[in-house]
Structure formats: structure tokens, C-alpha cells
Residue frames as a rotation matrix with the C-alpha (Angstrom) as fourth column:
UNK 1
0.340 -0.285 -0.896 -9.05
-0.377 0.831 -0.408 11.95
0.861 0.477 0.175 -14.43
UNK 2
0.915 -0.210 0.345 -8.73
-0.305 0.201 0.931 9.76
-0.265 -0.957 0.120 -11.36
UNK 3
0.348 -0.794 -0.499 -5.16
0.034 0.543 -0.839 8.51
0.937 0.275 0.215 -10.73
UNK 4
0.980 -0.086 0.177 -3.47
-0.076 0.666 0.742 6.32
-0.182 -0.741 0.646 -8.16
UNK 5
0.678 -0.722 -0.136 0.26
-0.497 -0.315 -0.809 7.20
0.541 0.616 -0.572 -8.18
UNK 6
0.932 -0.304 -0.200 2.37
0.320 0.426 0.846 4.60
-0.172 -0.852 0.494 -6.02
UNK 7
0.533 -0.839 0.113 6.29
-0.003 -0.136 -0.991 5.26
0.846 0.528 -0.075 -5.38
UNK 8
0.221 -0.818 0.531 9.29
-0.958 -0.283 -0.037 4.27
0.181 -0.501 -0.846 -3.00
UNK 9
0.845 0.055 0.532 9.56
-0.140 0.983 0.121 0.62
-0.516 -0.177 0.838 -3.86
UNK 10
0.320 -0.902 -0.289 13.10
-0.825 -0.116 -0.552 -0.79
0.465 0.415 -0.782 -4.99
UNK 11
0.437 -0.327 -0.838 15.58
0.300 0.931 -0.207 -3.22
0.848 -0.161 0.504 -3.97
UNK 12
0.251 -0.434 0.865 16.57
-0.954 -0.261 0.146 -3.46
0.163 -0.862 -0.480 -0.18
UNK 13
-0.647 -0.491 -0.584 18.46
-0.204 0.849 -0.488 -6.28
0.735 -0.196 -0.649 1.79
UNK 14
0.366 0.878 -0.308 16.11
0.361 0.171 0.917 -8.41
0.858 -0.447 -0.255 4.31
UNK 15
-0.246 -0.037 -0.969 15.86
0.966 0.070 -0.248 -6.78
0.077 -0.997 0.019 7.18
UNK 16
-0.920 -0.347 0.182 15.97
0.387 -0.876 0.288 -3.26
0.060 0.335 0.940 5.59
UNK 17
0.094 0.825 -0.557 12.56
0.075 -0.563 -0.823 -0.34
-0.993 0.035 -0.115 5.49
UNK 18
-0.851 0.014 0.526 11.01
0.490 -0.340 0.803 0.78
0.190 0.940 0.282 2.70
UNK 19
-0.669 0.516 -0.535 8.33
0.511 -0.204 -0.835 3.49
-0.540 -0.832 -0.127 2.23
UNK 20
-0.738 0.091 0.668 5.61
0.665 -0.065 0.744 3.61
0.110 0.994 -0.013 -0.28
UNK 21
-0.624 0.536 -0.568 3.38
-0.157 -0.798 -0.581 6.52
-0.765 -0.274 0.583 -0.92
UNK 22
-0.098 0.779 0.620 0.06
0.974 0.202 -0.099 6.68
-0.202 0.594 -0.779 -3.19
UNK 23
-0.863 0.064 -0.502 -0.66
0.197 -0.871 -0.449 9.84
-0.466 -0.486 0.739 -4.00
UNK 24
-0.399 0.623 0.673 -4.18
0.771 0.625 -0.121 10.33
-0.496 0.470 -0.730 -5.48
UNK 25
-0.908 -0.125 -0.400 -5.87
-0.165 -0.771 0.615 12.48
-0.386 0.624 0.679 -7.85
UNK 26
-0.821 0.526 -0.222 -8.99
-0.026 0.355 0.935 12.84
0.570 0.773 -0.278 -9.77
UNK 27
0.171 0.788 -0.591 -11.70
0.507 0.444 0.739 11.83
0.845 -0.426 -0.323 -6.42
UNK 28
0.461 0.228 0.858 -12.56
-0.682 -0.528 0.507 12.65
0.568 -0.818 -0.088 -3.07
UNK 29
-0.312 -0.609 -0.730 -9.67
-0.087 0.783 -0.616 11.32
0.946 -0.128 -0.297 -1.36
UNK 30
-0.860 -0.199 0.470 -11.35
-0.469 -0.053 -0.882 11.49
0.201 -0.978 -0.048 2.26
UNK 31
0.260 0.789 0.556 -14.36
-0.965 0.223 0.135 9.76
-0.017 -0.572 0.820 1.77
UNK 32
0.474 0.239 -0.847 -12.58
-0.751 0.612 -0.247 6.97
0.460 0.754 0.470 0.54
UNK 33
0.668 -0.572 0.476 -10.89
0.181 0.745 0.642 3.69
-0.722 -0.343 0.601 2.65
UNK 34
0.278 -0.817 -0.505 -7.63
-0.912 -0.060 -0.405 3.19
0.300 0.574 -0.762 1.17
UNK 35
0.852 -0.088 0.516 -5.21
-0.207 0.849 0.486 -0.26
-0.481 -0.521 0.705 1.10
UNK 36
-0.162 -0.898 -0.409 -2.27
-0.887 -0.049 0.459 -1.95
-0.432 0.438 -0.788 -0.07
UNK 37
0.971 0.211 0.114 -2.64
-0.155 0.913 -0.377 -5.00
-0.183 0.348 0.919 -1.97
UNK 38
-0.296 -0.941 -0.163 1.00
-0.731 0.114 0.673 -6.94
-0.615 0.318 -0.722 -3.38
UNK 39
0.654 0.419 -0.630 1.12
-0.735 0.551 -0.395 -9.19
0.182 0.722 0.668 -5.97
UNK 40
-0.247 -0.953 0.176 4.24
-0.615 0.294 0.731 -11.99
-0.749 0.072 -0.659 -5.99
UNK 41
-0.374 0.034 -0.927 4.87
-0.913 0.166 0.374 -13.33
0.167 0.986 -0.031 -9.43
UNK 42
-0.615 0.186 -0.766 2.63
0.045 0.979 0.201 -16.59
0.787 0.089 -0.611 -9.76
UNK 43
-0.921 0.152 -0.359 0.34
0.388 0.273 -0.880 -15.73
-0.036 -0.950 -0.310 -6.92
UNK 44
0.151 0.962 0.228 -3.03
0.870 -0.239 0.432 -14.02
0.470 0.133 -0.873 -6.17
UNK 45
-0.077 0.362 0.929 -3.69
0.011 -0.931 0.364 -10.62
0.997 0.039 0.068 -5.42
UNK 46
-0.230 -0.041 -0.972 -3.22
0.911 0.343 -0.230 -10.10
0.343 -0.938 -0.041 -1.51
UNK 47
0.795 0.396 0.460 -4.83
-0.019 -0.742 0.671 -7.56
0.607 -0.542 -0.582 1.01
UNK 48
0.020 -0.882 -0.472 -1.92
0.657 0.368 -0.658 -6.42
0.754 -0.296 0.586 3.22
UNK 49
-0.563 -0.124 -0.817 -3.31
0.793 -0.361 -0.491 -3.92
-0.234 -0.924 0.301 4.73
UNK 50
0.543 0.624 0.562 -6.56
0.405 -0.781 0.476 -1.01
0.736 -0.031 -0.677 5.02
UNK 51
-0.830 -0.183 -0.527 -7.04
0.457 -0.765 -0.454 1.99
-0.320 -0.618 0.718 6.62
UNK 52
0.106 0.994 0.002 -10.46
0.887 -0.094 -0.451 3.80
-0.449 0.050 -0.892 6.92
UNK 53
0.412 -0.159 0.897 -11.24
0.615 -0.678 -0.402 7.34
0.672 0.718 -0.182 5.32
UNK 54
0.869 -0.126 0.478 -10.78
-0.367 -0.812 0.454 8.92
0.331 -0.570 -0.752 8.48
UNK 55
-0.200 -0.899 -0.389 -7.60
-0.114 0.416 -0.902 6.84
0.973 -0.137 -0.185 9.16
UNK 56
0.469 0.241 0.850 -9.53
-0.837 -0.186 0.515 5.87
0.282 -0.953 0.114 12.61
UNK 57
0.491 0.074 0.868 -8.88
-0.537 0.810 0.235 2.14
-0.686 -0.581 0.438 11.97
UNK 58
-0.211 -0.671 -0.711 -6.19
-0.935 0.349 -0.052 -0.41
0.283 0.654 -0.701 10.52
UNK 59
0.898 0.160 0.410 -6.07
-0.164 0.986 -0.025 -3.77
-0.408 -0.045 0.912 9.33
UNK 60
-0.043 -0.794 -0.606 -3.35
-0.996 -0.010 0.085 -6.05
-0.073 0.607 -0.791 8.58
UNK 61
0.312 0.050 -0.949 -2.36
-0.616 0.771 -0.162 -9.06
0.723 0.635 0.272 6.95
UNK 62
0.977 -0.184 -0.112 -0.88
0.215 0.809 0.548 -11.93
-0.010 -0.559 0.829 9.27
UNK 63
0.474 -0.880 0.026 2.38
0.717 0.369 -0.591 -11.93
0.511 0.299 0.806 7.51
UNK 64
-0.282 -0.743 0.607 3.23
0.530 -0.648 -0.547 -8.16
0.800 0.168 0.577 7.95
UNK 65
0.738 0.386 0.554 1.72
-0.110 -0.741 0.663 -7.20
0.666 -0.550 -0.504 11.70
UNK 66
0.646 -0.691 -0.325 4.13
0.593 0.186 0.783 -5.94
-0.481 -0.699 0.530 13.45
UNK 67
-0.122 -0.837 0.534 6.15
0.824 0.215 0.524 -5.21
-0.554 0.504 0.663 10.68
UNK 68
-0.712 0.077 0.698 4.27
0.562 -0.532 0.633 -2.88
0.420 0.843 0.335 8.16
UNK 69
-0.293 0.735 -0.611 1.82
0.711 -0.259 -0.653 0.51
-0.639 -0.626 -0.447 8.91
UNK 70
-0.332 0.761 0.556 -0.51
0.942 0.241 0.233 1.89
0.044 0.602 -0.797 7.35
UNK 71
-0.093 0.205 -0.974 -1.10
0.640 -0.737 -0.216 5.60
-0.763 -0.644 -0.062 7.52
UNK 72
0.093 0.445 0.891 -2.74
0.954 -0.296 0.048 8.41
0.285 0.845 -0.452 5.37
UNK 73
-0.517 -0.188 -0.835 -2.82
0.364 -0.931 -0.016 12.16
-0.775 -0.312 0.550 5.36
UNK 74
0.104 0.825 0.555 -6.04
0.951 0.080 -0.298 13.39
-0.291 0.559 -0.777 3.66
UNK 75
0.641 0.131 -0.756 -4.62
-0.077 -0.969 -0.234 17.06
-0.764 0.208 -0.611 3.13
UNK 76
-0.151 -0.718 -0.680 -2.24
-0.737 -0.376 0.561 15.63
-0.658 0.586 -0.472 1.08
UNK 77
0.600 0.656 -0.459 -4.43
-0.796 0.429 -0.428 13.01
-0.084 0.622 0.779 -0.69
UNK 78
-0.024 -0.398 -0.917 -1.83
-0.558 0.767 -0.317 10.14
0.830 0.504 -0.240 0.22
UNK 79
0.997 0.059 0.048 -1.57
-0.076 0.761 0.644 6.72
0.001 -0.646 0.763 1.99
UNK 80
0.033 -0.999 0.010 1.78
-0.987 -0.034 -0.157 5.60
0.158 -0.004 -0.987 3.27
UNK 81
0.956 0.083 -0.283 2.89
0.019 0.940 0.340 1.92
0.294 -0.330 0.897 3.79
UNK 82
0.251 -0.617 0.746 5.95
-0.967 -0.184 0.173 2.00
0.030 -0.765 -0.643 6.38
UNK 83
0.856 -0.140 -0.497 8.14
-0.143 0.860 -0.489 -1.61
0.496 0.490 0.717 5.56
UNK 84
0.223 -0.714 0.663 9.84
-0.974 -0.185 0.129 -2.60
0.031 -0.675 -0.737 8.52
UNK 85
-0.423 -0.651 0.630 12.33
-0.736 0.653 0.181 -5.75
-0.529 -0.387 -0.755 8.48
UNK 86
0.402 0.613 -0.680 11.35
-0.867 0.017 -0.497 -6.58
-0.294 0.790 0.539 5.51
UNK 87
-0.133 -0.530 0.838 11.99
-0.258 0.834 0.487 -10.24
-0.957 -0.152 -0.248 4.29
UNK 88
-0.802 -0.576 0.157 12.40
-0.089 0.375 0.923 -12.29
-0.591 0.726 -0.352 0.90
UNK 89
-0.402 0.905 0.142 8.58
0.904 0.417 -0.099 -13.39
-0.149 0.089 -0.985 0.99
UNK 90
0.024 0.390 -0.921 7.77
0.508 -0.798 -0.325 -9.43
-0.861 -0.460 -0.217 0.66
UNK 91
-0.906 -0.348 -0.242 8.90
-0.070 -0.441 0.895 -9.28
-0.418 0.827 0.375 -2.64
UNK 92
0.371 0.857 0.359 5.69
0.839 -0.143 -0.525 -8.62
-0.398 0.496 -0.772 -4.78
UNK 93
-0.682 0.255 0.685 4.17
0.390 -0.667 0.635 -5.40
0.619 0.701 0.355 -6.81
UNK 94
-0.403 0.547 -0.734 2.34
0.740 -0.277 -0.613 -3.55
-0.539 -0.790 -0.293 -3.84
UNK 95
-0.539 0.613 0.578 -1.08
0.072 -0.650 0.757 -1.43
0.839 0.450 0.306 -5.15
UNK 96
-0.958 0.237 -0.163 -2.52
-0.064 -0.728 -0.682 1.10
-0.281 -0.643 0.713 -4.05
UNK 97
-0.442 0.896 0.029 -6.63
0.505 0.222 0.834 0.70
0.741 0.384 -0.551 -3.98
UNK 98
-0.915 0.360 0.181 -9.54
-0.393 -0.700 -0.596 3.16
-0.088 -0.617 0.782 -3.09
UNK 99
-0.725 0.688 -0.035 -12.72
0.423 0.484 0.767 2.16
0.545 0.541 -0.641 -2.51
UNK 100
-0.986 0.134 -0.099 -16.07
-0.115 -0.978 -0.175 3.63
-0.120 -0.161 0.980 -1.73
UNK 101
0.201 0.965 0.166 -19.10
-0.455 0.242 -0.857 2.39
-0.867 0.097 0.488 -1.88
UNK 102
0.645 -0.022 0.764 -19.31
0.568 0.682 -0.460 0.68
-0.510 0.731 0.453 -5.55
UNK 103
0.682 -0.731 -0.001 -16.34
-0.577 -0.538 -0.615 3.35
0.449 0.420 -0.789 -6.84
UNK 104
0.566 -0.821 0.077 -13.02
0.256 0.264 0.930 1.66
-0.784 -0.507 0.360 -6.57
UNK 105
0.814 -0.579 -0.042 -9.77
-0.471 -0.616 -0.631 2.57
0.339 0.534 -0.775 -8.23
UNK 106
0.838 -0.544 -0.052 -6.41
0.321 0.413 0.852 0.96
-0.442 -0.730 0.521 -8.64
UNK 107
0.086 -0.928 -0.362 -2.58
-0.359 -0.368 0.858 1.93
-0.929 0.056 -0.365 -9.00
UNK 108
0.825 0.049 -0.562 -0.34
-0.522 0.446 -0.727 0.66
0.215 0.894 0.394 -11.58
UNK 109
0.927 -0.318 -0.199 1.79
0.357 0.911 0.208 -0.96
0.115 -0.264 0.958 -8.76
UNK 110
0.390 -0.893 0.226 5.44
-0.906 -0.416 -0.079 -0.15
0.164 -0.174 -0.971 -7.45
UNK 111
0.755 0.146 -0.639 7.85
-0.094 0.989 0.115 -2.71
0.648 -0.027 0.761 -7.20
UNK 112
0.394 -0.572 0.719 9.63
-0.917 -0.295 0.268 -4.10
0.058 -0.765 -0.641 -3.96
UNK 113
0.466 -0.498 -0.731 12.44
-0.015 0.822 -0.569 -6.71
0.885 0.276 0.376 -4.13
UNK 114
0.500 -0.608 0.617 14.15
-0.856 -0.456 0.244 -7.83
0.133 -0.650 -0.748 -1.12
UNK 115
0.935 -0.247 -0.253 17.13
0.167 0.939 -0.299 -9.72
0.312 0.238 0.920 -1.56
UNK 116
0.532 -0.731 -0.426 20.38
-0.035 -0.522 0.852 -9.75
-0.846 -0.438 -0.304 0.06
């Protein structure tokens, strides 16, 4: 049974870190690219940020470069997202997605509030 566990999301004041983890299950977590997506209530789905299987190569979003990184650890089948100086606009539901050729797989989403 694949599964896409996200966790460390919560309420922080703006400026503050957070650090979510995915852990996966179920697939070959190294052949697969990994990302973060966020939701914010009333919006579209956003891409905030990839990483390849081999974790050779990141992407980020506009909003969060600088700010947010991306990083995996394929012995332990998770992705990390590192949430630095985090602001109001950051608040969303951040998922975890794998994808793979025509296999993809998503979370069920961690939420991150930042408000003072």
C-alpha cells in the first residue's frame, strides 16, 4: 500500500522555521522525483518546490527562494522541506508528491499557519 506521510506543520510566528518531513511507503522511493506543493484556502494548488530522485537538483518557487530547501534522504525514504522566515502568505496545506514516469502519488497534506 503506497503512502505519503507528511508531518511538522503547525502554528509559528512570521519570521519563525518550520520542518516538514514525508515519509514514504509502499514504492521505490529512489527512483522517484519528489516535491512540495501548498494549498491556501481559495487558491490553486502550487509547486513550491522539487528535488530529483537522486537529490542532484532543486527547484523553487519565486516566493520561497532563499527561504525554503528542499532535501531528501533515500535510505530513509523521506523528503524534508526546511521553512525559513516564514511569513503570513505561507500559510497553506503543504503536500507531499512523487512522481515517476506516469506513477504519481499524493499526501494527505500537513498544515502550516503563520501568524503572529
Amino acid at each position: 500500500q503506497v503512502q505519503l506521510v507528511e508531518s511538522g506543520g503547525g502554528l509559528v510566528q512570521p519570521g519563525g522555521s518550520l520542518r516538514l518531513s514525508c515519509v514514504a511507503s509502499g514504492f521505490t522511493f529512489s527512483r522517484y522525483a519528489m516535491s512540495w506543493y501548498r494549498q491556501a484556502p481559495g487558491m490553486q494548488r502550487e509547486l513550491v518546490a522539487h528535488i530529483t530522485n537522486t537529490g542532484g537538483t532543486t527547484n523553487y518557487a519565486d516566493s520561497v527562494k532563499g527561504r525554503f530547501t528542499i532535501s531528501r534522504d533515500n535510505a530513509k525514504n523521506t523528503v524534508y522541506l526546511q521553512m525559513n522566515n516564514l511569513r503570513p502568505r505561507d500559510t497553506a496545506v503543504y503536500y507531499c508528491y512523487a512522481k515517476w514516469g506516469h506513477m504519481d502519488y499524493w499526501g494527505q497534506g500537513t498544515q502550516v499557519t503563520v501568524s503572529s
